[in-house]
C-alpha positions in Angstrom: 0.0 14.3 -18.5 -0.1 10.8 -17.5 -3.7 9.1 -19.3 -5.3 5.6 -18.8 -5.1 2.8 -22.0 -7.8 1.2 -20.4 -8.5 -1.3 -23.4 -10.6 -4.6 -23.4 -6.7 -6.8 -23.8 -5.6 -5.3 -21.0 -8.3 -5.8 -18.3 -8.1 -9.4 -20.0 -4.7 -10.3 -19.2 -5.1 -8.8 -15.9 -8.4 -10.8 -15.1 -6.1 -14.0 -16.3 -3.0 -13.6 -15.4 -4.2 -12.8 -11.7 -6.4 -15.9 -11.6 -3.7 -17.8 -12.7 -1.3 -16.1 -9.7 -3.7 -15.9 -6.7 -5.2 -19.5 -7.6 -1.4 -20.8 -8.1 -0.6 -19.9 -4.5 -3.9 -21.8 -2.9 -3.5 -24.5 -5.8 -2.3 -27.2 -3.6 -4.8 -26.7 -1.0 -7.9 -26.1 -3.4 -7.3 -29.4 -5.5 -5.3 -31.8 -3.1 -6.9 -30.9 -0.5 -10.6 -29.4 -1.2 -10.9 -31.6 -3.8 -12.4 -28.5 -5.8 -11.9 -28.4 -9.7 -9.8 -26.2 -11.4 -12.5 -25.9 -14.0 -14.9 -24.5 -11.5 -13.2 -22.2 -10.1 -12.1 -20.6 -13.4 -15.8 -20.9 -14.4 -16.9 -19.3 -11.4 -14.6 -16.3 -12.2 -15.1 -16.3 -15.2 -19.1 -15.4 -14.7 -18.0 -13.0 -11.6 -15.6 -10.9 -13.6 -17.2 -11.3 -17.1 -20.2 -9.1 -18.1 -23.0 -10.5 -16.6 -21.5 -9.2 -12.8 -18.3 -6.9 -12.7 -18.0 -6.9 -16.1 -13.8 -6.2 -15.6 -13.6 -8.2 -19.6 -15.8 -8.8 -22.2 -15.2 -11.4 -24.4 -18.2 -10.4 -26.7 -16.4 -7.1 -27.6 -13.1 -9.3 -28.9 -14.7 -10.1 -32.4 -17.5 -9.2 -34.7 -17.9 -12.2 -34.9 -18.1 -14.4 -31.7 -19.2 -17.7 -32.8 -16.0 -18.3 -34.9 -13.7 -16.5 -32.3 -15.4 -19.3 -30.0 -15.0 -21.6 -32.9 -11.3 -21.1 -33.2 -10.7 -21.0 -29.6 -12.2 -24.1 -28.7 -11.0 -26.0 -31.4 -7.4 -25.1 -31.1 -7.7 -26.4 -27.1 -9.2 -29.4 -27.6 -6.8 -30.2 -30.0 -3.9 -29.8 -27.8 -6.0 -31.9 -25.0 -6.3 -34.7 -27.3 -3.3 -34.9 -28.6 -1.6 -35.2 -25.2 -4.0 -37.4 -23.8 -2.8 -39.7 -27.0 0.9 -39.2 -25.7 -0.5 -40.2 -22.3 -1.4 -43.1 -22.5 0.6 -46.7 -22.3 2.0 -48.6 -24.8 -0.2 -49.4 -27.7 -2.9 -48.4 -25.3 -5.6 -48.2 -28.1 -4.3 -52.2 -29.0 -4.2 -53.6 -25.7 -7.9 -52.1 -24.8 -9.4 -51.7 -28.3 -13.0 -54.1 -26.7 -13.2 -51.3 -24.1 -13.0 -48.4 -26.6 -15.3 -50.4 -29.2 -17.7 -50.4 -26.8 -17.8 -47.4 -24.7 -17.3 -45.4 -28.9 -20.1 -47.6 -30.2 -23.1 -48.9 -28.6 -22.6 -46.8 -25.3 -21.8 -43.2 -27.1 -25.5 -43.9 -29.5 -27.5 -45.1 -26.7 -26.3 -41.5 -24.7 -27.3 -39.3 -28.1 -30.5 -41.0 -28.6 -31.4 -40.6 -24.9 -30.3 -37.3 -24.5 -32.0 -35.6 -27.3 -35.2 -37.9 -25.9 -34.8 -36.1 -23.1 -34.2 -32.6 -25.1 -37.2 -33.5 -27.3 -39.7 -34.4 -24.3 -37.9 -31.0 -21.7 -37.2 -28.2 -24.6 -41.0 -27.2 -26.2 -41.3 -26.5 -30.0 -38.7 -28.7 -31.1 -38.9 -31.6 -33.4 -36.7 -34.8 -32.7 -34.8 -34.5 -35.7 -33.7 -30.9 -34.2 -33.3 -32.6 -30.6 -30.9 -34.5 -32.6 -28.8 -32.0 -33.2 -28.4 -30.2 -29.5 -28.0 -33.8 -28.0 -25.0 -34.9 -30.5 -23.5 -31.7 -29.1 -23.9 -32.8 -25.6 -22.7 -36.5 -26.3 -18.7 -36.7 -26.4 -17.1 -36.6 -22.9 -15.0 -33.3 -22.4 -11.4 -34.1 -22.3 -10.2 -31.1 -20.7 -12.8 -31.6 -17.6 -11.9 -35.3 -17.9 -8.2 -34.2 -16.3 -9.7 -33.5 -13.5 -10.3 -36.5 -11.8 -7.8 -38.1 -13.8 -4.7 -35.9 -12.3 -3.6 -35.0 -9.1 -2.3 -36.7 -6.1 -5.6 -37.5 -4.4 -6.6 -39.0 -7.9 -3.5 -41.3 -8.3 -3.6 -42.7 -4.9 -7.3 -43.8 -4.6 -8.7 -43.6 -8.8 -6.8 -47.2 -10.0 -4.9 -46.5 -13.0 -7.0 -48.3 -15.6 -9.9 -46.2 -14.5 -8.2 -43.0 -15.5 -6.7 -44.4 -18.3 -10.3 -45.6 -20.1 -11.8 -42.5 -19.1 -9.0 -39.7 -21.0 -8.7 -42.2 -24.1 -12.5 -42.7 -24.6 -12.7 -38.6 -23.9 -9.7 -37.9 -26.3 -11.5 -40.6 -29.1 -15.3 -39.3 -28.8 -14.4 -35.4 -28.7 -13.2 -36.3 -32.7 -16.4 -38.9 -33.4 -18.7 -36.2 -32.5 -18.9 -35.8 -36.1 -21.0 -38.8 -37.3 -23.3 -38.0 -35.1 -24.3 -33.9 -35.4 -23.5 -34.6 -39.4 -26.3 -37.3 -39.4 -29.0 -35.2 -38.1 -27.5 -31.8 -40.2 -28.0 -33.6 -43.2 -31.5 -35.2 -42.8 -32.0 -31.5 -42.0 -30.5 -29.7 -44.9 -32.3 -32.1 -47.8 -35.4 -29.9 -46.9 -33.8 -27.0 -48.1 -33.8 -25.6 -51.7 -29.9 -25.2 -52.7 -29.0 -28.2 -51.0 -27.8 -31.0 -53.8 -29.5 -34.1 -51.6 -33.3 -33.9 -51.1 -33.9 -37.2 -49.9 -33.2 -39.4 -47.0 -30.9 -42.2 -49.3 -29.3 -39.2 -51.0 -28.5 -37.5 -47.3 -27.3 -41.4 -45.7 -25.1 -41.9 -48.4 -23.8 -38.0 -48.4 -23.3 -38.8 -44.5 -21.1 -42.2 -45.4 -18.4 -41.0 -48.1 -18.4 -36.8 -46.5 -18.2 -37.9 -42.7 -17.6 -41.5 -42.1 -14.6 -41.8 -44.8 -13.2 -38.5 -45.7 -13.5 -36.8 -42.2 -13.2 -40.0 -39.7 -11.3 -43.1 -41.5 -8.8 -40.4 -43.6 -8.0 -38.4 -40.5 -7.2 -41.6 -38.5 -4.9 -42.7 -41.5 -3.4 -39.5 -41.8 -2.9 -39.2 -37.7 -1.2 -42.7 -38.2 1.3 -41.6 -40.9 2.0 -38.5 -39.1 2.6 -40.0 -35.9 5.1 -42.3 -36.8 7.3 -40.6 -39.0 6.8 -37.8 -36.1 8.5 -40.1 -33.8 11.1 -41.4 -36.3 12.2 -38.2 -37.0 12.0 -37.3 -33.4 14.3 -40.2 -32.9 17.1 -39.6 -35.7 17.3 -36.2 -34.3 17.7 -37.1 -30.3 20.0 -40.3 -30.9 22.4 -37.8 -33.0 22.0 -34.4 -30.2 20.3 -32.6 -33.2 17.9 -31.2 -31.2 17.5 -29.2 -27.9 16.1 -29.6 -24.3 13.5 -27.0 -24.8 12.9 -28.0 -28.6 11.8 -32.1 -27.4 9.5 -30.8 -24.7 7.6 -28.2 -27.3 7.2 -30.6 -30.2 4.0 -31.9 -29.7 2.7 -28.6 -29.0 4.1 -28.2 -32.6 3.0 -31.2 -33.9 -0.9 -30.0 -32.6 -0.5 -26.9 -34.8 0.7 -28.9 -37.9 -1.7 -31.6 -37.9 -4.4 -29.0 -36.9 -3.6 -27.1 -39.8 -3.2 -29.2 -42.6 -6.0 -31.6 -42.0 -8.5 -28.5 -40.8 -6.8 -27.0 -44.7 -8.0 -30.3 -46.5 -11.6 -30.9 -44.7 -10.8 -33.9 -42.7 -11.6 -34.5 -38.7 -8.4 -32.4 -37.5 -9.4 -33.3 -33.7 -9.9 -36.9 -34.5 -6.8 -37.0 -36.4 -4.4 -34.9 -33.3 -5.7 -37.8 -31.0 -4.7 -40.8 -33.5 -1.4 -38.5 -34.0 -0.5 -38.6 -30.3 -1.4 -42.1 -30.2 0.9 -43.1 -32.9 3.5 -40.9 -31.5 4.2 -42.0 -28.4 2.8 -45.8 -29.4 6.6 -47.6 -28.3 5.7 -45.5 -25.2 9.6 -43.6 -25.8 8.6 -40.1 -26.1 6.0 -40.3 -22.6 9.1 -41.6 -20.9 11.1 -39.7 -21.9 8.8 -36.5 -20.8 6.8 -37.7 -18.0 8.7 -35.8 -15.5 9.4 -32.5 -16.4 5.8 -31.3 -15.9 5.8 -29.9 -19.5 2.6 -31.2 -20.2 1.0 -30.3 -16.9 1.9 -26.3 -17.3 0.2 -26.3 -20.4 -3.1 -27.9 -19.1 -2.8 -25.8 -16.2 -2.9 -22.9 -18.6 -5.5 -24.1 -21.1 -7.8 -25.4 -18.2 -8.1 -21.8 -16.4 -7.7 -19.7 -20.2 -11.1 -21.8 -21.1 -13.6 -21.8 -18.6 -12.4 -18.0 -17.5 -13.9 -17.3 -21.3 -16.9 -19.5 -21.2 -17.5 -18.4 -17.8 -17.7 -14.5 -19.6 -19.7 -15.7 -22.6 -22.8 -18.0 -20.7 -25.6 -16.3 -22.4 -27.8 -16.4 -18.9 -30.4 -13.9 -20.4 -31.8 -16.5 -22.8 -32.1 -18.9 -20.2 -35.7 -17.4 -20.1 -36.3 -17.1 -23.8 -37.7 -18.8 -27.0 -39.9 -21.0 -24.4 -37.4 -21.8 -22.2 -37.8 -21.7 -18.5 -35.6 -22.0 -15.8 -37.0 -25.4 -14.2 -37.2 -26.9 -17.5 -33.6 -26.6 -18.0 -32.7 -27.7 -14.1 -34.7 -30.9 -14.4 -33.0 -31.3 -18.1 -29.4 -31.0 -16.6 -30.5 -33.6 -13.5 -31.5 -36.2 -16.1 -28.7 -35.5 -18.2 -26.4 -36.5 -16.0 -28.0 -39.7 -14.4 -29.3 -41.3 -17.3 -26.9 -40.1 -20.2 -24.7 -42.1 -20.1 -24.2 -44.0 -16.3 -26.5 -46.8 -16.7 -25.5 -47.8 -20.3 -22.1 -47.9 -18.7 -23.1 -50.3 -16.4 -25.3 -52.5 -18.4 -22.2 -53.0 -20.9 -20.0 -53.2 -17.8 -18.7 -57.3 -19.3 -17.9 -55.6 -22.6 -15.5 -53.2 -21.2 -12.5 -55.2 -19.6 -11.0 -52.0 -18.5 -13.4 -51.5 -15.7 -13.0 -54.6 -13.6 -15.7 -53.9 -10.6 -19.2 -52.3 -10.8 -17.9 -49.9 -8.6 -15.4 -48.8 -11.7 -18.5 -49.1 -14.3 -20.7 -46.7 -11.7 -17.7 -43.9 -11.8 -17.0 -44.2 -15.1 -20.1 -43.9 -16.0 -21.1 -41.1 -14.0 -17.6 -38.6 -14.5 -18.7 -38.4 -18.6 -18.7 -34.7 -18.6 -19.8 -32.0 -21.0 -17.8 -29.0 -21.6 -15.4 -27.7 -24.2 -16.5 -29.8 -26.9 -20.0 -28.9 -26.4 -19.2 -25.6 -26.9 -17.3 -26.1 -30.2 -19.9 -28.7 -31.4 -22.7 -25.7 -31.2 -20.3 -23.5 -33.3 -19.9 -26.3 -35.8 -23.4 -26.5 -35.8 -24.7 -23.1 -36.1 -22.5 -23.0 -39.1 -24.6 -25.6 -40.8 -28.0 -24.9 -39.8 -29.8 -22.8 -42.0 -30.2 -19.0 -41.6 -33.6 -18.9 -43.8 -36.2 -18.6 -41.1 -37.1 -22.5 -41.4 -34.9 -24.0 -38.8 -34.8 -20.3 -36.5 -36.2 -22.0 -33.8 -33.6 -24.7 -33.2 -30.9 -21.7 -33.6 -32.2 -19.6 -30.8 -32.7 -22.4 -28.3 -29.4 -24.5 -29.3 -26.7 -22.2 -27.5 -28.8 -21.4 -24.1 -29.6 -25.5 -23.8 -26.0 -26.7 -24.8 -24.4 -24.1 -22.6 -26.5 -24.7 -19.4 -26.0 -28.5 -19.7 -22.2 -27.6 -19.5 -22.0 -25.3 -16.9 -24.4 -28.2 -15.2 -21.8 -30.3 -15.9 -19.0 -28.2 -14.0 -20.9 -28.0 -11.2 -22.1 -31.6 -10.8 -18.7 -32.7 -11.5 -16.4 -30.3 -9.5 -18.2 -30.8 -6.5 -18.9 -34.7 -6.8 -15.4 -35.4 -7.2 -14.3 -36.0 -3.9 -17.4 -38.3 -3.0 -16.6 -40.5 -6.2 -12.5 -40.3 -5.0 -13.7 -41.1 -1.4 -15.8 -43.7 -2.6 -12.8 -45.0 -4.1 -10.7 -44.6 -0.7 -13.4 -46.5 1.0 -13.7 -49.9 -1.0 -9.7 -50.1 -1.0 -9.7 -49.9 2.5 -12.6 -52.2 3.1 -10.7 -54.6 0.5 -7.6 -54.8 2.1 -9.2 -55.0 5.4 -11.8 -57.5 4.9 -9.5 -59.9 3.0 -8.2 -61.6 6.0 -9.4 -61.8 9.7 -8.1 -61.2 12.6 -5.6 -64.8 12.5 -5.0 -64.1 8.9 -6.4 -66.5 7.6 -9.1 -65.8 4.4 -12.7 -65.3 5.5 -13.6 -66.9 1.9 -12.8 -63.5 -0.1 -9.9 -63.1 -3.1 -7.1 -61.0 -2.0 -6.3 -58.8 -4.8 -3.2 -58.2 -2.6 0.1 -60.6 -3.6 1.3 -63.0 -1.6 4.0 -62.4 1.4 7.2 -62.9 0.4 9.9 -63.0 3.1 13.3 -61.3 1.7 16.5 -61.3 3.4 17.3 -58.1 5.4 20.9 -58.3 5.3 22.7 -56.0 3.0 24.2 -57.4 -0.4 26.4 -55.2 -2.4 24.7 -55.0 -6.2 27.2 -54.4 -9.1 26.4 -53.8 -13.0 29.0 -55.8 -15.7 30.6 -53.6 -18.3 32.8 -54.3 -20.9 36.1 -51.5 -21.4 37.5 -50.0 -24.8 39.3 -53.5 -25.5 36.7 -56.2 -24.7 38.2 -56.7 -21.3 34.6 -57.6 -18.9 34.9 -55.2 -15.8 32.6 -55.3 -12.7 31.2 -51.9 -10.9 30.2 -52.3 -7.4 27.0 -49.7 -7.7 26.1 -49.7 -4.1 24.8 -51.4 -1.1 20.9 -51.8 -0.7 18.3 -53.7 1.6 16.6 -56.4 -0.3 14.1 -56.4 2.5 13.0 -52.4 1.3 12.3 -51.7 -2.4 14.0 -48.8 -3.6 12.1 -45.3 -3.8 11.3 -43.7 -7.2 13.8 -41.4 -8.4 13.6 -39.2 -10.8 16.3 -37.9 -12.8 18.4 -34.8 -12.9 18.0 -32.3 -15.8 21.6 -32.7 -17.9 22.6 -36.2 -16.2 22.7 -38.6 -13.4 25.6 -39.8 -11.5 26.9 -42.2 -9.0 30.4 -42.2 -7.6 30.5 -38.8 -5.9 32.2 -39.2 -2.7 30.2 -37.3 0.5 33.2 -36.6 3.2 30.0 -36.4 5.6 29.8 -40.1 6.2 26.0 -39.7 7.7 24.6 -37.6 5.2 26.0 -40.5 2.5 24.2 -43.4 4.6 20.7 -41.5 4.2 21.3 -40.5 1.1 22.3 -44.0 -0.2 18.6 -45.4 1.7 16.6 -42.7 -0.9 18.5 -43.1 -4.1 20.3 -46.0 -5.5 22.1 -46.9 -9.0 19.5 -49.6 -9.6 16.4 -47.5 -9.1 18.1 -45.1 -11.8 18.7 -47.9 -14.1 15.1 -49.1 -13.8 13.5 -46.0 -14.4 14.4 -45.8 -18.1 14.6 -42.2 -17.7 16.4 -39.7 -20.1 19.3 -37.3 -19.5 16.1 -34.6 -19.8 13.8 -36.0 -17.1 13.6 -33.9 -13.9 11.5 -34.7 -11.1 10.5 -32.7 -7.6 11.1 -36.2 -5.9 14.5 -36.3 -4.3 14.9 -34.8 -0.8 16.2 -31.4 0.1 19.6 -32.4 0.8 20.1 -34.0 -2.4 19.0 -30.6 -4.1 21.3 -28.3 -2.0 24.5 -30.7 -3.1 23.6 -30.6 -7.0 21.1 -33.6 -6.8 24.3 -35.9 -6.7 23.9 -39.5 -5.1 26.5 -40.4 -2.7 28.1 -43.5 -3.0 31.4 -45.0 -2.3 34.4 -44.5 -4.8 34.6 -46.9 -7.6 38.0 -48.2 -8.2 38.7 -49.7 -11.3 42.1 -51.4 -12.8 42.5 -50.2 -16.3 44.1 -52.2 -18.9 47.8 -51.3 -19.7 47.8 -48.7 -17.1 49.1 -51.3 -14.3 47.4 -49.3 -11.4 44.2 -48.8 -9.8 42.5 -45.3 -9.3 39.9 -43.3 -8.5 36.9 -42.9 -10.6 33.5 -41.9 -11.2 30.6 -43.6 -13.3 28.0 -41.4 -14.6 24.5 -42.4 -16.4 24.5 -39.6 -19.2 21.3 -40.4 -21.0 21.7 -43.8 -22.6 25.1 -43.8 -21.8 27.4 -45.0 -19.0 30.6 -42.8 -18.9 33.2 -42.7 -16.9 35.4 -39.7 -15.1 38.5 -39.6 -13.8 39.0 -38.1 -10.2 39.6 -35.1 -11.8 36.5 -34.5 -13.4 37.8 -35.3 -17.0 35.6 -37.6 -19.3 37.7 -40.6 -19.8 35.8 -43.1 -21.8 32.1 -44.6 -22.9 31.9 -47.6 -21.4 28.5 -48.1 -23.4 25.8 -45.7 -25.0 22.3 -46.7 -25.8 23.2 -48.5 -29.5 25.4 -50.8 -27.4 28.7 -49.2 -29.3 32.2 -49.2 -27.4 34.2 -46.3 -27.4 37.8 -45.9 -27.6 39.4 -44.1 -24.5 38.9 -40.6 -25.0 42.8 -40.0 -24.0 44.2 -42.3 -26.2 42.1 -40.9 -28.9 43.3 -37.7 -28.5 46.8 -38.8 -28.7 46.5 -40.7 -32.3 
């Protein structure tokens, strides 16, 4: 007799894996289209299908203990999030725009705690500041998972400017991890009141603050994320440059490198999300290991997946009866999330806009300063802190009201922020085209405004045949014509092919060569820098039904001692530059990425 295993993993997986299927199929529509959050949606879910509607899962019946299930949870996601927005991020991004960070980390990231627990303390009845304290460090980081967002996506790339999204994930991936200093502060001015505690005054609790959070937990864990990030990338290095290590193996290790770090520095007591941020930062600082990933979409899969995993289970675990408990009210909490999210943090922003040279306009200062959202390091921030908070009856208040305040300012957040997105975009859209517009009247002459735009400059239309210099097995300088290409129109991006990238294939359909030689060219390849492991969903359909091969005339080349001319190909095989005989067969290096010069491979075999 056939009987039902209806158990609480099952209806789980089937809650999440059809999300993830039915909102993969409308996914292009709903976020490039609709504008509409990803993080929304799986929230909204999330509430319908938890327990508080259709109650298909219930997260609450996972663990007997929920607050370090969410604990765990949380904390191994941000953790990831961080550590690729590190890896994100230009060259010695962190260097380059350290006055930004400084300031948005420092004075801007204080003002928003002190202001929102003012607002905490003044909304939230029975509370003390020192408590408010506490519930508004939880609320102060920006959430680096809701941060992607508006910093991803087509929409976001053509009309948010790049330094924008840029400040926004590295102040998000930096604050999630300096949380710390600020919950610890007000935990310890707490915890000298209580009995068993070894500090029991306010110097005592300062200086247990300075050498327990500031040094041990924030300036250790950036060391340690330093150290570990470079040899990370060494090693990373030695391995690649010597074909020790696989295709699938490079794009999985720094989701390997999360769990270390994660590990080790969580085993030792240090700031483990502080130190995954400085990690990606350090590893990817030369800015090799982004370009060499940045278009397989690695990176983006597991967002996609973390994103919807997260919100689905916070959507399930909103505690919405206590939104009427322990003196709270409805209204009280609505007019807290409204103020929350206008005076947090937006007008310090702007005030401090001249001490953050990544945002150039006020415009920029007003977005940023607005898209500072609250979400999954809220939630792990209350864990952290319920952990702390003492269980004697003295402090009971604060731990009733703590979880129903911090979790209705971030589904506030969600909300505000999913559905605001396309006015801050458009808003975006709308000075660029006023810009470009207004910058010259109708006889093209300047109406007394700077163009931001670059000059004309007139380039010659005519074809000119471009050609790369090479040096053969014996010394002997040899000239490749690549192929023929209008100066007067830049070439498209092109993105690489998964195991290598040639040009030299011959196309016996003459037309089909002429458009494909217009899309991809020798130089755009050379330009992108991109590995033999990049892939990209750029190239046109033709190119992917024939292999992704670039057509191109055949490159004849005299080789020394042979006395004749013949057929040829030239490939681009990672750092190298190979080339093939017409019958397919590698014949020589002509120059691999240490600038070595290989003997013909023939020749070779015949010694």
């Amino acid at each position: 007799m056939v009987s039902l295993d209806v158990t609480e993993t099952s209806k789980s997986l089937a809650v999440a894996g059809g999300y993830v299927s039915i909102f993969g199929i409308f996914s292009y529509f709903i976020k490039e289209k609709l504008f509409m959050s990803e993080a929304l949606i799986a929230l909204l879910v999330g509430i319908i299908t938890g327990p508080i509607a259709l109650n298909w899962f219930d997260p609450f019946s996972w663990s007997d203990d929920q607050y370090y299930l969410t604990h765990q949870i949380t904390r191994v996601v941000i953790a990831i999030q961080v550590l690729f927005t590190g890896i994100a991020l230009p060259k010695r991004y962190l260097k380059k725009e350290w006055l930004s960070l400084v300031t948005l980390l420092g004075p801007i990231m204080t003002t928003a705690w002190f202001v929102s627990s003012l607002l905490i303390w003044g909304l939230i009845p029975g509370l003390t500041f020192l408590e408010s304290l506490v519930i508004g460090a939880c609320v102060t980081p920006t959430d680096p998972v809701l941060s992607n967002a508006i910093c991803k996506g087509r929409y976001a790339e053509k009309n948010v400017p790049l330094h924008v999204r840029n400040i926004i994930v590295a102040e998000a991936g930096a604050n999630d991890g300096l949380g710390f200093p600020f919950l610890f502060l007000a935990l310890y001015l707490i915890l000298i009141h209580e009995p068993d505690h070894p500090r029991h005054s306010i110097g005592g609790a300062i200086g247990e603050w300075f050498y327990n959070i500031l040094f041990y937990q924030i300036i250790l864990s950036c060391l340690i994320g330093a150290a570990v990030g470079f040899l990370a990338r060494k090693l990373l290095k030695f391995a690649k440059q010597r074909q020790l290590i696989d295709h699938e193996s490079f794009l999985s290790f720094g989701v390997a490198l999360t769990f270390f770090t994660l590990g080790w520095v969580g085993i030792i007591g240090s700031d483990d999300i502080l130190c995954c941020f400085v990690v990606g930062n350090s590893f990817t600082w030369d800015d090799w290991f982004r370009l060499e990933t940045e278009d397989t979409g690695f990176q983006d899969v597991i967002d996609q997946l973390l994103n919807s995993a997260i919100f689905l289970y916070i959507g399930a675990i909103i505690p919405w009866s206590d939104f009427s408990k322990y003196s709270l009210s409805p209204w009280r909490l609505v007019v807290l999330g409204i103020l929350i999210m206008l005076v947090r943090r937006l007008p310090w922003v702007w005030a401090l806009s001249r001490w953050i040279p990544a945002l150039k306009t006020t415009r920029e200062s007003v977005f940023a300063g607005f898209f500072g959202p609250i979400g999954v390091g809220a939630v792990f921030y209350v864990q952290v802190a319920l952990d702390v908070i003492p269980e004697d009856g003295t402090r009971e208040h604060l731990r009733q009201v703590l979880l129903p305040v911090v979790y209705f300012l971030v589904l506030t957040s969600v909300v505000v922020h999913g559905i605001t997105i396309p006015i801050g975009k458009g808003g975006f859209k709308l000075a660029r085209t006023m810009t470009m517009s207004g910058s010259r009247n109708a006889t093209g002459a300047n109406d007394g405004m700077v163009s931001r735009l670059p000059p004309p400059v007139e380039l010659p239309s005519r074809s000119q045949t471009q050609s790369i210099s090479v040096s053969g097995h014996d010394g002997t300088p040899m000239t490749l014509p690549l192929q023929d290409h209008k100066l007067g129109q830049p070439p498209p991006e092109f993105s690489a092919d998964r195991d290598r990238i040639r040009f030299g294939d011959p196309d016996p359909d003459s037309t089909t060569a002429a458009t494909m030689n217009d899309h991809k060219t020798p130089i755009g390849i050379l330009s992108r820098r991109n590995s033999s492991e990049n892939v990209g969903d750029t190239e046109p359909q033709e190119a992917k039904a024939n292999g992704d091969r670039l057509s191109a005339t055949d490159i004849s080349t005299s080789r020394p001692g042979l006395g004749e001319s013949r057929p040829s190909r030239i490939w681009v095989e990672g750092h190298d530059i190979v080339e093939e005989s017409e019958d397919g067969e590698t014949v020589r290096v002509i120059r691999d990425g240490n600038g070595d010069r290989h003997e013909d491979e023939h020749q070779r075999n015949k010694d």
